[in-house]
PQR file of N, CA, C, O and H, with PARSE charges and radii, in Angstrom:
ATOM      1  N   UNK A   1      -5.911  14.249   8.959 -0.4000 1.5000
ATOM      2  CA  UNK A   1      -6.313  13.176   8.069 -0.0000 2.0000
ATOM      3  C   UNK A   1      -5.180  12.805   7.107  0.5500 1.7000
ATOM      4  O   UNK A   1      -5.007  11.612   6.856 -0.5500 1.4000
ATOM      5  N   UNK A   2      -4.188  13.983   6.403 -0.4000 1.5000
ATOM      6  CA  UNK A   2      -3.332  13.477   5.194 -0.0000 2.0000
ATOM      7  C   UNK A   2      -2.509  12.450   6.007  0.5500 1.7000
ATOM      8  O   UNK A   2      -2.068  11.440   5.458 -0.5500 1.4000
ATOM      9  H   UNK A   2      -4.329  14.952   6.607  0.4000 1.0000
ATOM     10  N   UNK A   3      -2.256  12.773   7.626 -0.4000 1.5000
ATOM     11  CA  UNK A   3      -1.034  11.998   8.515 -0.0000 2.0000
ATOM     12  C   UNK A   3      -1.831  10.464   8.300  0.5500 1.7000
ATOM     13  O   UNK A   3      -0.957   9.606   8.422 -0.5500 1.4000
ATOM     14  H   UNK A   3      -2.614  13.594   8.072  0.4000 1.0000
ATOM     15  N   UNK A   4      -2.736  10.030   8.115 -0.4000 1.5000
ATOM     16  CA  UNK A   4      -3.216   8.869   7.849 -0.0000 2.0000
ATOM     17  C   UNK A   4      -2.579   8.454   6.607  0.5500 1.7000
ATOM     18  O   UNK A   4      -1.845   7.465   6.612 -0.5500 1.4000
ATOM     19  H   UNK A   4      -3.446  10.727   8.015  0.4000 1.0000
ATOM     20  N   UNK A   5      -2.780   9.083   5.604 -0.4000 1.5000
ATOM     21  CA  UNK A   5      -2.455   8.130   4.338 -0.0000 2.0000
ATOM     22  C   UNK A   5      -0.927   8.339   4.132  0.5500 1.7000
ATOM     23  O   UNK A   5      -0.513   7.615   3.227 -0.5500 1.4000
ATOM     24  H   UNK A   5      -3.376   9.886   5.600  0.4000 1.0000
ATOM     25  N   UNK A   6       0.012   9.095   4.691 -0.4000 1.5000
ATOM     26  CA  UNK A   6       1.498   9.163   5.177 -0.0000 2.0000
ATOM     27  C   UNK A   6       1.687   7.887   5.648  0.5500 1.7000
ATOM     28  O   UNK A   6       2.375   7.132   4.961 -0.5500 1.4000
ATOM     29  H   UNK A   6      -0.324   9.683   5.427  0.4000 1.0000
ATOM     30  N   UNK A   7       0.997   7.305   7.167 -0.4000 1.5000
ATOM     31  CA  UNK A   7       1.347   6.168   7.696 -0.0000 2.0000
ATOM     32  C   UNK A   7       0.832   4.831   7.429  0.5500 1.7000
ATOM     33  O   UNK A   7       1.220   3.784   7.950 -0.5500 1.4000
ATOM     34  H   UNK A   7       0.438   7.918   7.725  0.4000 1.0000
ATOM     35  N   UNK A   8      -0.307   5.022   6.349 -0.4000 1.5000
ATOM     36  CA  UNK A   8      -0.808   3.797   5.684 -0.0000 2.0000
ATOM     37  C   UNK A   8       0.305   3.775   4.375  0.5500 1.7000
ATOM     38  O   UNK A   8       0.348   2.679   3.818 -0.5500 1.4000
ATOM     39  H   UNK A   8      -0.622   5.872   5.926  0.4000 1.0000
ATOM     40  N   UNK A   9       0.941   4.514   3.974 -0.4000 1.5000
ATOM     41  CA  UNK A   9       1.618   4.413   3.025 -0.0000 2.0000
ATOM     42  C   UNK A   9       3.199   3.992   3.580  0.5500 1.7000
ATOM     43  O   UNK A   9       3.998   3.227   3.040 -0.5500 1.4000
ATOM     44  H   UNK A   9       0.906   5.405   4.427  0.4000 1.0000
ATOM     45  N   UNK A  10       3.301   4.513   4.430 -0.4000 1.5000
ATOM     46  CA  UNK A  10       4.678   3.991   5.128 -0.0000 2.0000
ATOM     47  C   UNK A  10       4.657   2.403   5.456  0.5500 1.7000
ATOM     48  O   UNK A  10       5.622   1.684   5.202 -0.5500 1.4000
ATOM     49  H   UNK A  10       2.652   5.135   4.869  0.4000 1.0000
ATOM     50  N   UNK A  11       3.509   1.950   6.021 -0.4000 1.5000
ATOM     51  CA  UNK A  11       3.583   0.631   6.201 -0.0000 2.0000
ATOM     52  C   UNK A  11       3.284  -0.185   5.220  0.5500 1.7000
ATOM     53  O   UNK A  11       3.727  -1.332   5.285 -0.5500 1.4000
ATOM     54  H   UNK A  11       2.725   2.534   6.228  0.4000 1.0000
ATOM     55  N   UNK A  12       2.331   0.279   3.897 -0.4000 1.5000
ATOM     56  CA  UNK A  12       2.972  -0.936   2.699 -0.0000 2.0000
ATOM     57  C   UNK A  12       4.070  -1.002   2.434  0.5500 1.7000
ATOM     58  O   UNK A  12       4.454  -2.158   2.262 -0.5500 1.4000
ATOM     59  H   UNK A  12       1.972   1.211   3.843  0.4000 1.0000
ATOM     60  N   UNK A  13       5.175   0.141   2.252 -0.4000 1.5000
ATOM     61  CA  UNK A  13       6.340   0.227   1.235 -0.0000 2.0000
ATOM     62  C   UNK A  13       6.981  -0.532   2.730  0.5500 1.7000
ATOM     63  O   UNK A  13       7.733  -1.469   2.460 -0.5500 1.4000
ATOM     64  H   UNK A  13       4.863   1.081   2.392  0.4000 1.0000
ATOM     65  N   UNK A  14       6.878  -0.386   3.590 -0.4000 1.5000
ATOM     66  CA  UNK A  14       7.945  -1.584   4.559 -0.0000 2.0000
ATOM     67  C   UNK A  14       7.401  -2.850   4.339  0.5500 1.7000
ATOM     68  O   UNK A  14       8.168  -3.809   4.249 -0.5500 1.4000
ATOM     69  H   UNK A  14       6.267   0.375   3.810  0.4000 1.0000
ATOM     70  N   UNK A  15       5.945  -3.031   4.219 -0.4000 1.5000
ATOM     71  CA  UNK A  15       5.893  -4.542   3.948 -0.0000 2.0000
ATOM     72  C   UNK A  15       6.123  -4.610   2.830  0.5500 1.7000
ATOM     73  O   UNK A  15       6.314  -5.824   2.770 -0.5500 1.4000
ATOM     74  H   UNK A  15       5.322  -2.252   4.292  0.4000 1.0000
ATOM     75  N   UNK A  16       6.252  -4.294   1.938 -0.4000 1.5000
ATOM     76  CA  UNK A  16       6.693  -4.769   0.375 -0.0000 2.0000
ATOM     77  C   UNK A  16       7.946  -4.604   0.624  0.5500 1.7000
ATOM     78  O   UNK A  16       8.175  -5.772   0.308 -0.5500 1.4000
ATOM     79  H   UNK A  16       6.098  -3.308   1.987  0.4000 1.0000
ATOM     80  N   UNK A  17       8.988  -4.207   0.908 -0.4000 1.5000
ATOM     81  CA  UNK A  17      10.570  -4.423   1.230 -0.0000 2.0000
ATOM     82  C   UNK A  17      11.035  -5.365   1.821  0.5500 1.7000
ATOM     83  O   UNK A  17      12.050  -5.998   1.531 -0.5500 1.4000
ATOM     84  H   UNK A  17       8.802  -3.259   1.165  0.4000 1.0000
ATOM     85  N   UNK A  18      10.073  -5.569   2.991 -0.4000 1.5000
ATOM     86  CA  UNK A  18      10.147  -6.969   3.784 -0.0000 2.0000
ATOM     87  C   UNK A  18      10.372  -7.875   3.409  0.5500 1.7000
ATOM     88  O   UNK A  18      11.120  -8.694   3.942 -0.5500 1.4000
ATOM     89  H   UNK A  18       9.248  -5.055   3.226  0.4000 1.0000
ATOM     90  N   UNK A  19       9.581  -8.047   2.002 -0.4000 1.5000
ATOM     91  CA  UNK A  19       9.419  -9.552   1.538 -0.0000 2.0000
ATOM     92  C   UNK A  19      10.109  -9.176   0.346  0.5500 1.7000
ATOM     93  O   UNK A  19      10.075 -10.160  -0.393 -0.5500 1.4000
ATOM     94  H   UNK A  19       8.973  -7.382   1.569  0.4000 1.0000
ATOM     95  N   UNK A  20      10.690  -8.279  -0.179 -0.4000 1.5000
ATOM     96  CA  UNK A  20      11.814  -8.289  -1.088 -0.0000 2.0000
ATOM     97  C   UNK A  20      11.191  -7.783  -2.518  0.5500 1.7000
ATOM     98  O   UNK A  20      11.842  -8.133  -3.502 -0.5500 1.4000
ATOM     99  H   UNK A  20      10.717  -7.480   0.422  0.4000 1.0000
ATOM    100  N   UNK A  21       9.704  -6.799  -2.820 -0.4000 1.5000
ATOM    101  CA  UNK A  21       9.068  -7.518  -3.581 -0.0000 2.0000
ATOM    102  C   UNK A  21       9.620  -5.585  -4.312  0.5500 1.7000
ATOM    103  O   UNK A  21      10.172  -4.759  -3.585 -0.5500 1.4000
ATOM    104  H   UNK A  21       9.175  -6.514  -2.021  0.4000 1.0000
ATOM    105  N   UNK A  22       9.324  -5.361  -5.580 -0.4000 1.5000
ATOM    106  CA  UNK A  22       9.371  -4.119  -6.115 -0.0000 2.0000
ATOM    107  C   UNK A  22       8.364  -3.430  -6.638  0.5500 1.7000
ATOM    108  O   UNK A  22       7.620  -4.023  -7.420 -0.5500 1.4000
ATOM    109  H   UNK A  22       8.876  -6.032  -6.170  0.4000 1.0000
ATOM    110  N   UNK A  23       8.049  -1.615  -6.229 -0.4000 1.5000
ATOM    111  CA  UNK A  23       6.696  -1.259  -7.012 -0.0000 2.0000
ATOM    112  C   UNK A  23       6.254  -1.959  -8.127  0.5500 1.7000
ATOM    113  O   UNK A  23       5.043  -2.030  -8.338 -0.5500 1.4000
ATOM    114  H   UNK A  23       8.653  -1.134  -5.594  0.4000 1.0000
ATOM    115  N   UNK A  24       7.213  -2.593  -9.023 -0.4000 1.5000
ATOM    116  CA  UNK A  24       7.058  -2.725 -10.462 -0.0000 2.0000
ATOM    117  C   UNK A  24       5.916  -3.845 -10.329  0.5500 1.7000
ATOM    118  O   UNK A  24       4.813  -3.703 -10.858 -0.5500 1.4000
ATOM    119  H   UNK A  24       8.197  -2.535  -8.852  0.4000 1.0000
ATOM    120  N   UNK A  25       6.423  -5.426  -9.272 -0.4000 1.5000
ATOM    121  CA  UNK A  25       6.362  -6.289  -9.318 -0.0000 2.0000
ATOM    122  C   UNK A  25       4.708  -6.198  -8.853  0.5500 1.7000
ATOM    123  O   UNK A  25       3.780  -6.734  -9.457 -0.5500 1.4000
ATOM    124  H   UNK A  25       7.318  -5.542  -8.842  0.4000 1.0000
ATOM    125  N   UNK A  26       4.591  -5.229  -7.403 -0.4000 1.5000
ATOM    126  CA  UNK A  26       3.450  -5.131  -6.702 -0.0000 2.0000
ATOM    127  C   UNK A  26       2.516  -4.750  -7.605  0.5500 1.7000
ATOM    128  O   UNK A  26       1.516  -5.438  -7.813 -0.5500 1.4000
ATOM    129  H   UNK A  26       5.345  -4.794  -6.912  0.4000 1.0000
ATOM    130  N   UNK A  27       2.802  -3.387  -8.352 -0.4000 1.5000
ATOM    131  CA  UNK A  27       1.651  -3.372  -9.372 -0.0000 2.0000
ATOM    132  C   UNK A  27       1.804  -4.083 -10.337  0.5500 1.7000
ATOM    133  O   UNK A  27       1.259  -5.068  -9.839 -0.5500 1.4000
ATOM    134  H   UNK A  27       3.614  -2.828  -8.183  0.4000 1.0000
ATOM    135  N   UNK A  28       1.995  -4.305 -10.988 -0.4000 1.5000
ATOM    136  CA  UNK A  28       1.681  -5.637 -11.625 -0.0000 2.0000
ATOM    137  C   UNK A  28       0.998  -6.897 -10.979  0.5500 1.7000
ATOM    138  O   UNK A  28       0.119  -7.430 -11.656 -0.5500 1.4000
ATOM    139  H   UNK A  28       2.438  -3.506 -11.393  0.4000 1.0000
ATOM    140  N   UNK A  29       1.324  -7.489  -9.635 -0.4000 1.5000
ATOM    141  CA  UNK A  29       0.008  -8.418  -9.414 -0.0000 2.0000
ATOM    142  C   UNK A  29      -1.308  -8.161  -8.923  0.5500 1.7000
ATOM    143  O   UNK A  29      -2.177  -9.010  -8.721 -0.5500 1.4000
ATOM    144  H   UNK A  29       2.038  -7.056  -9.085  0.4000 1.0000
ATOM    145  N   UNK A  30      -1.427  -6.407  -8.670 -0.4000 1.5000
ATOM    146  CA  UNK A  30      -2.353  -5.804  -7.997 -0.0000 2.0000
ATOM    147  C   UNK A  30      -3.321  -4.945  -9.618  0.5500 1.7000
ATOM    148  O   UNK A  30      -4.384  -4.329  -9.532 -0.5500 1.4000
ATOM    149  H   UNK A  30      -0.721  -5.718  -8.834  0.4000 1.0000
ATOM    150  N   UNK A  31      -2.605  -5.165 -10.780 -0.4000 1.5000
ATOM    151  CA  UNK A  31      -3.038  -4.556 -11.545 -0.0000 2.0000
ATOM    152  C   UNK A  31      -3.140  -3.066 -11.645  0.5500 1.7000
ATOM    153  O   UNK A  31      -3.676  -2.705 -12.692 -0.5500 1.4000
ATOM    154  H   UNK A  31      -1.741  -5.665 -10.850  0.4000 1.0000
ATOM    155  N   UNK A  32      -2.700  -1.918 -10.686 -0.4000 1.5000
ATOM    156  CA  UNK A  32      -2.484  -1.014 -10.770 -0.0000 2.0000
ATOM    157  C   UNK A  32      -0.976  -0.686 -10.911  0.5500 1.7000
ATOM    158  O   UNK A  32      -0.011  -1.264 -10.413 -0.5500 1.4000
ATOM    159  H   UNK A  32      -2.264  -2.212  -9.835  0.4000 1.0000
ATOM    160  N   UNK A  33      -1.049   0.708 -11.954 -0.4000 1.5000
ATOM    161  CA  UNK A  33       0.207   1.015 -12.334 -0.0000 2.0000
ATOM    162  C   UNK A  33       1.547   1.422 -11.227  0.5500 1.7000
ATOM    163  O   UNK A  33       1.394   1.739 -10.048 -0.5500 1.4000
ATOM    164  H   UNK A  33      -1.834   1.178 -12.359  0.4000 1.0000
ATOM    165  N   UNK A  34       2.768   1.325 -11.900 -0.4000 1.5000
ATOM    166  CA  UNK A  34       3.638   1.754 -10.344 -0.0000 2.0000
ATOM    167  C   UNK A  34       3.632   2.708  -9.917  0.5500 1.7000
ATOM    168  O   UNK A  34       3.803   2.884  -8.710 -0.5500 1.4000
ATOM    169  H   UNK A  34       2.893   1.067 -12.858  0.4000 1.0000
ATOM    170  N   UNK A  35       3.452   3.563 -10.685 -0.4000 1.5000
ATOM    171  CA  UNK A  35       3.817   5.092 -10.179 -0.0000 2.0000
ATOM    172  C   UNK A  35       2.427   5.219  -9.479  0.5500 1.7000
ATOM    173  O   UNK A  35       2.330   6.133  -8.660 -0.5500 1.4000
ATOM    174  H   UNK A  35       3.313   3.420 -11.665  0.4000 1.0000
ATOM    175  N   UNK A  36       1.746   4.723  -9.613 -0.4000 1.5000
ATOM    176  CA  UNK A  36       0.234   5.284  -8.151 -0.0000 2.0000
ATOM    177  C   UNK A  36       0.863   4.184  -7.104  0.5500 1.7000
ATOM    178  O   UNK A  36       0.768   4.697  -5.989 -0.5500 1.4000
ATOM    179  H   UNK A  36       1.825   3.980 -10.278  0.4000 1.0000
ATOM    180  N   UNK A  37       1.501   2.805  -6.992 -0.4000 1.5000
ATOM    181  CA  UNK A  37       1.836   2.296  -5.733 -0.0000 2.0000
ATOM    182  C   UNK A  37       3.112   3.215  -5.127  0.5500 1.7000
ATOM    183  O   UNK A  37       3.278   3.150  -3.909 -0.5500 1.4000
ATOM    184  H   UNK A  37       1.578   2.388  -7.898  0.4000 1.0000
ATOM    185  N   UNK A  38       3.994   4.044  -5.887 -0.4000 1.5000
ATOM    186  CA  UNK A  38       4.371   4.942  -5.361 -0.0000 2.0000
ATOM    187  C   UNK A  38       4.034   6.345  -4.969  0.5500 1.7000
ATOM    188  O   UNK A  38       4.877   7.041  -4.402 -0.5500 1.4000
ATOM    189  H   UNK A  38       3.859   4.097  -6.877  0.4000 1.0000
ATOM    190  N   UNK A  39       2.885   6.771  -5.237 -0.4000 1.5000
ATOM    191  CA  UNK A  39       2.179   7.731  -4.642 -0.0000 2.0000
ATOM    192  C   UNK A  39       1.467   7.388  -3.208  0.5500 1.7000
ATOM    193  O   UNK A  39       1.423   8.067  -2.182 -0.5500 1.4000
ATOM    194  H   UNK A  39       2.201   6.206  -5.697  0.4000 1.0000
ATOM    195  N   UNK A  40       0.920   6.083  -3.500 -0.4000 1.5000
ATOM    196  CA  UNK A  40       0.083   5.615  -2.428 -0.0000 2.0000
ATOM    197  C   UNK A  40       1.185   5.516  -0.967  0.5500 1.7000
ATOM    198  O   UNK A  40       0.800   5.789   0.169 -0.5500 1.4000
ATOM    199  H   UNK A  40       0.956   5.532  -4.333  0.4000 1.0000
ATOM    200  N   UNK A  41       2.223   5.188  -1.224 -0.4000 1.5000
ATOM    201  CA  UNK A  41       3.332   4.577  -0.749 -0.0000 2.0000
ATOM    202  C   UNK A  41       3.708   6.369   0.207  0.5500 1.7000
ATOM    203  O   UNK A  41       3.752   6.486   1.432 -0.5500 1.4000
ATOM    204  H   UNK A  41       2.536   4.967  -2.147  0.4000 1.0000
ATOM    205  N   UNK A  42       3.856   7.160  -0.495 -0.4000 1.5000
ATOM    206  CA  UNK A  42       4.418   8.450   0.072 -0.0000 2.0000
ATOM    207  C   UNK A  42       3.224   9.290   0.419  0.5500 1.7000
ATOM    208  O   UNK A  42       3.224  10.494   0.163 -0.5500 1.4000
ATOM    209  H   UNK A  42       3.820   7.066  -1.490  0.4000 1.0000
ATOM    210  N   UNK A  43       2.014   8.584   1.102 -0.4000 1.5000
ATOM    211  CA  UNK A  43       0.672   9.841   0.749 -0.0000 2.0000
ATOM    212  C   UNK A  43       0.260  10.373   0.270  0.5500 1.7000
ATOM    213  O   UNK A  43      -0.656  11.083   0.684 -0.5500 1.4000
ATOM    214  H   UNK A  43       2.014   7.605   1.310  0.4000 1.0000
ATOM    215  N   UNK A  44       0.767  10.351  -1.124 -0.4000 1.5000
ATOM    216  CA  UNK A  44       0.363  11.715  -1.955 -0.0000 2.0000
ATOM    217  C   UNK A  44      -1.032  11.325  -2.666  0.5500 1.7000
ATOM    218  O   UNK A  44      -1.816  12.160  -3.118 -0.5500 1.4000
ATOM    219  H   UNK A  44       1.511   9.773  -1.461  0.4000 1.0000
ATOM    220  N   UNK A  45      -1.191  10.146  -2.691 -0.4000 1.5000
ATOM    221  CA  UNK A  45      -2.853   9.782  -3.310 -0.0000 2.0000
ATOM    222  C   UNK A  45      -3.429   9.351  -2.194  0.5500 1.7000
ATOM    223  O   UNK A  45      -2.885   9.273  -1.093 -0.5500 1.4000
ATOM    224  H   UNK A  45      -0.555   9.468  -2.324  0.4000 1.0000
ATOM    225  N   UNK A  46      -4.642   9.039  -2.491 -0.4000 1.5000
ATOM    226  CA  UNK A  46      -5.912   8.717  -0.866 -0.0000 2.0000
ATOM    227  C   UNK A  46      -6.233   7.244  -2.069  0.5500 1.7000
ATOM    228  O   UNK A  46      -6.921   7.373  -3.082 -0.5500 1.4000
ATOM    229  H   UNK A  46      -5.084   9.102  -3.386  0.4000 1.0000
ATOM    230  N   UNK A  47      -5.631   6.062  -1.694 -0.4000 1.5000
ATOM    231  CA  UNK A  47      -6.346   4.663  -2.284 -0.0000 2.0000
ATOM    232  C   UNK A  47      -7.361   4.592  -1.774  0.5500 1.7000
ATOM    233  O   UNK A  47      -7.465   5.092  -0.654 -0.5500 1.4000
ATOM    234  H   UNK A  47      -5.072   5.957  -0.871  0.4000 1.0000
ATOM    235  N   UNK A  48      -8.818   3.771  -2.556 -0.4000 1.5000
ATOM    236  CA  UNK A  48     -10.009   3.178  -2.395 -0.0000 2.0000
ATOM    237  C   UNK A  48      -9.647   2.039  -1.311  0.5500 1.7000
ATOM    238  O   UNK A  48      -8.517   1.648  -1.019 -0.5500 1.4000
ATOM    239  H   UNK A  48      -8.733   3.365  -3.466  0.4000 1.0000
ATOM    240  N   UNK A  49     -10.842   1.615  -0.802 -0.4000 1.5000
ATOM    241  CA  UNK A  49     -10.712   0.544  -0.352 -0.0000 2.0000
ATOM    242  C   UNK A  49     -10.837  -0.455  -0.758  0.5500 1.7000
ATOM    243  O   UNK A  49     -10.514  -1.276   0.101 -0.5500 1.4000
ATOM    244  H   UNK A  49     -11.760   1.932  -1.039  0.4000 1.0000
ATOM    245  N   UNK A  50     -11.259  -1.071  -1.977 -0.4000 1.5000
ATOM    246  CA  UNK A  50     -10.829  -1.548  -3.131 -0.0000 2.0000
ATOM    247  C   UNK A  50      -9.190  -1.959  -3.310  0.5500 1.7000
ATOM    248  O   UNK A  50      -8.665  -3.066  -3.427 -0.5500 1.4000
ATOM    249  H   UNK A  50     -11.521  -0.404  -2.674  0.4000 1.0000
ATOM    250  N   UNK A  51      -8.652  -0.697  -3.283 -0.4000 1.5000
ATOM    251  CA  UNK A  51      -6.990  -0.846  -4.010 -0.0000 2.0000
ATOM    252  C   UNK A  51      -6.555  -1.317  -2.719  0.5500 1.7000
ATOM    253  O   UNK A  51      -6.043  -2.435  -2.668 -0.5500 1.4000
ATOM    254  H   UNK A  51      -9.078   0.202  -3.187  0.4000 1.0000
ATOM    255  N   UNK A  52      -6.689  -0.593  -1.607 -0.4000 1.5000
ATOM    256  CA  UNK A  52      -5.993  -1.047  -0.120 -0.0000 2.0000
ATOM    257  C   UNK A  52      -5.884  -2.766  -0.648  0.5500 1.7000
ATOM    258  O   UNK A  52      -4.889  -3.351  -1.075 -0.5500 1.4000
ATOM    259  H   UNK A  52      -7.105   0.315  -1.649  0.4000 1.0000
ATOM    260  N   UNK A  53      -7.640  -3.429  -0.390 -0.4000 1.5000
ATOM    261  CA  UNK A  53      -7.668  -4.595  -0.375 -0.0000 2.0000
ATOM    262  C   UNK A  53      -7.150  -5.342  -1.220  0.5500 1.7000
ATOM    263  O   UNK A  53      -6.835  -6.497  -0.936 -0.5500 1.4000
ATOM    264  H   UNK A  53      -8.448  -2.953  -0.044  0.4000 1.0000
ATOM    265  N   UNK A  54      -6.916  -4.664  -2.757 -0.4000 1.5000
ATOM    266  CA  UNK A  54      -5.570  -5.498  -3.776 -0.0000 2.0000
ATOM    267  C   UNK A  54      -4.441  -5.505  -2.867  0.5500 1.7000
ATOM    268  O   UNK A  54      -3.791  -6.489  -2.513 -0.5500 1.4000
ATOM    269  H   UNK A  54      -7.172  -3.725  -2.987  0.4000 1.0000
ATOM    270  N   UNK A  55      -4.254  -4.077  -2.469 -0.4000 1.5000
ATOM    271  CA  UNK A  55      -2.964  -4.541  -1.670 -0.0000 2.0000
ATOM    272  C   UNK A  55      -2.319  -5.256  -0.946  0.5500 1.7000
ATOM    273  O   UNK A  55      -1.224  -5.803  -1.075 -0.5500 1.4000
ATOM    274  H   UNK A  55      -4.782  -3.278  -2.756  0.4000 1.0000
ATOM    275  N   UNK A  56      -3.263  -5.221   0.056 -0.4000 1.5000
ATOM    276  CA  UNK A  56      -3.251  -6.197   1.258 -0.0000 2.0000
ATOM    277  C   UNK A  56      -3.704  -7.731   0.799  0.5500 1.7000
ATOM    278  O   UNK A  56      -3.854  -8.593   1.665 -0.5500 1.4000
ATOM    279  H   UNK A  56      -4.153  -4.776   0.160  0.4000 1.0000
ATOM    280  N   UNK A  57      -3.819  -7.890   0.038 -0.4000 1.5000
ATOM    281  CA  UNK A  57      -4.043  -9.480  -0.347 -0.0000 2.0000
ATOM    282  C   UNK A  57      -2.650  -9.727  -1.112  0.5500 1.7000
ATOM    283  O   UNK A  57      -1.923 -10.676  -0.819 -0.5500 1.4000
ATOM    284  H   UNK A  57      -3.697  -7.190  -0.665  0.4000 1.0000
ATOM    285  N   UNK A  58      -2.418  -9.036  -1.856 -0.4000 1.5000
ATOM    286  CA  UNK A  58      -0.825  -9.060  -2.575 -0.0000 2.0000
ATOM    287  C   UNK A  58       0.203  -9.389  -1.562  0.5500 1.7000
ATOM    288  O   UNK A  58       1.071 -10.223  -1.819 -0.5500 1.4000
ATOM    289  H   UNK A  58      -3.009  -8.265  -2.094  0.4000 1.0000
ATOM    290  N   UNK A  59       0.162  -8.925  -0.696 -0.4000 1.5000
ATOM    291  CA  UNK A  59       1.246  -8.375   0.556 -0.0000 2.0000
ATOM    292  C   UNK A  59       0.838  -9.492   1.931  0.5500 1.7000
ATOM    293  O   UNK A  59       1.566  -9.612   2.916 -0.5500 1.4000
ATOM    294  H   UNK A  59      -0.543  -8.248  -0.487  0.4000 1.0000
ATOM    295  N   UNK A  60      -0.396 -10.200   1.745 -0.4000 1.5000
ATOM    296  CA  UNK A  60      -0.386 -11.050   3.028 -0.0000 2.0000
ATOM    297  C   UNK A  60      -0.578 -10.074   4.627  0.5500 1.7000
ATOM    298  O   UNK A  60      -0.293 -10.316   5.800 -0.5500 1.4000
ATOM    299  H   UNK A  60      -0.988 -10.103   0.944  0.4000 1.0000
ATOM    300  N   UNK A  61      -1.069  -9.158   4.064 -0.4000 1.5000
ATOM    301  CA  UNK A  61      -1.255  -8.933   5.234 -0.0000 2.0000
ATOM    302  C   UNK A  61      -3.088  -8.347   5.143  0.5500 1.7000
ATOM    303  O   UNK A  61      -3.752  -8.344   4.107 -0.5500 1.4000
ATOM    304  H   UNK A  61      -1.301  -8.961   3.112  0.4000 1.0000
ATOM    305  N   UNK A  62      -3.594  -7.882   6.570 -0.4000 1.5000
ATOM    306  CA  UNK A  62      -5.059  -7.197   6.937 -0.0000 2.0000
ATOM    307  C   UNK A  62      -4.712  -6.252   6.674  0.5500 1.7000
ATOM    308  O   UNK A  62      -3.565  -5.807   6.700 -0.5500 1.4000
ATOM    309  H   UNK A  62      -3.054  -7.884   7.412  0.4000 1.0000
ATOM    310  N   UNK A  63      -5.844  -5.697   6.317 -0.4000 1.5000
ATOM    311  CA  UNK A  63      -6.481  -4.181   6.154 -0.0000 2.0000
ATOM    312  C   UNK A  63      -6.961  -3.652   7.397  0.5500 1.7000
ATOM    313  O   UNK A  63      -7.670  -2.658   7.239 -0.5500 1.4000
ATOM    314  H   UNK A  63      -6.776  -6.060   6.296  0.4000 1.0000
ATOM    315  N   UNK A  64      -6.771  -4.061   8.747 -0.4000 1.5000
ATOM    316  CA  UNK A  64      -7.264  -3.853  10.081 -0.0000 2.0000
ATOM    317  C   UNK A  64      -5.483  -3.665  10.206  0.5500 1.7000
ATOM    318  O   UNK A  64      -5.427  -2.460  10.451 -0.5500 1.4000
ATOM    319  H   UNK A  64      -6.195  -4.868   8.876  0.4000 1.0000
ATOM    320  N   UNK A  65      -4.479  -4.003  10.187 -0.4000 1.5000
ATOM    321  CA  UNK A  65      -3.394  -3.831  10.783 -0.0000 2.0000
ATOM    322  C   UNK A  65      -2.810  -2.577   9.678  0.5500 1.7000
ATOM    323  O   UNK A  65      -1.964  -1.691   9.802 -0.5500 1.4000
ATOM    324  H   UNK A  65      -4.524  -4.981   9.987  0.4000 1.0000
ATOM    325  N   UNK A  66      -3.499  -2.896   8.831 -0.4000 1.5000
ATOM    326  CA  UNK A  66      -2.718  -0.911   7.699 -0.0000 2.0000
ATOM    327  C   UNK A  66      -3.548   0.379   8.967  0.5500 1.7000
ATOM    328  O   UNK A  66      -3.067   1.378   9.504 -0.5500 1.4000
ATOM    329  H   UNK A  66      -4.187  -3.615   8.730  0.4000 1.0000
ATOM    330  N   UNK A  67      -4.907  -0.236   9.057 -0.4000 1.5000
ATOM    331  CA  UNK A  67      -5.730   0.976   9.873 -0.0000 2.0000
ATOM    332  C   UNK A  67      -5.475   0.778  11.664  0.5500 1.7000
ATOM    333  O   UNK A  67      -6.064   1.507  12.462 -0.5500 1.4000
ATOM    334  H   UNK A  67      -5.297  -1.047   8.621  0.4000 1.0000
ATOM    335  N   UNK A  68      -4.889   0.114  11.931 -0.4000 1.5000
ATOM    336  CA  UNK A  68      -4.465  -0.088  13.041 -0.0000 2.0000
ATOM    337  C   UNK A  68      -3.610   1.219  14.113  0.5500 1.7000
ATOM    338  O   UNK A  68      -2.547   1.796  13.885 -0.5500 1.4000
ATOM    339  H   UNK A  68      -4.410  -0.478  11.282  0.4000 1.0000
ATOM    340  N   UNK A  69      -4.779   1.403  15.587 -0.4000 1.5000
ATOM    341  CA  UNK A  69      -3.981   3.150  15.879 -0.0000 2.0000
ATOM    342  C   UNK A  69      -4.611   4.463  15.664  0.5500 1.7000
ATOM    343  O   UNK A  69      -4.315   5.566  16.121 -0.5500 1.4000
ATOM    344  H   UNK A  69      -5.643   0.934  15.772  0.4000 1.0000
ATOM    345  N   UNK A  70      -5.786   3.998  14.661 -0.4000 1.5000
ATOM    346  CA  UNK A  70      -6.522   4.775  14.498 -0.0000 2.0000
ATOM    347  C   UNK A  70      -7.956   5.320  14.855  0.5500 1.7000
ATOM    348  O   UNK A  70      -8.367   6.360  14.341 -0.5500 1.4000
ATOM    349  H   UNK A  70      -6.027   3.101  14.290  0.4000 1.0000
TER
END
């Protein structure tokens, strides 16, 4: 199970690089602080599905392609 939130976290911090954007910037339009989008980012926290979905609306992308494989 932790290998899940490892590879859900691997694929925001590539889509947020993608588009050029910074923890700082992401939390801030997601309203959560940076240092949890960098936890979330390295697995070390388990996000709500709630925060996923800030995320993934921030970022332009589905919440079916973060869980995608699984």
């Amino acid at each position: 199970m932790q290998e899940l939130y490892v590879i859900i976290g691997k694929r925001i911090a590539e889509e947020r690089l993608r588009k050029n954007l910074s923890q700082e910037y992401l939390a801030e339009i997601t309203n959560l602080h940076r240092n949890y989008i960098g936890y979330i980012e390295r697995g070390e926290k388990h996000a709500s599905i709630d925060t996923l979905l800030r995320i993934t609306k921030a970022l332009n992308i589905s919440l079916e392609w973060l869980f995608r494989g699984f």
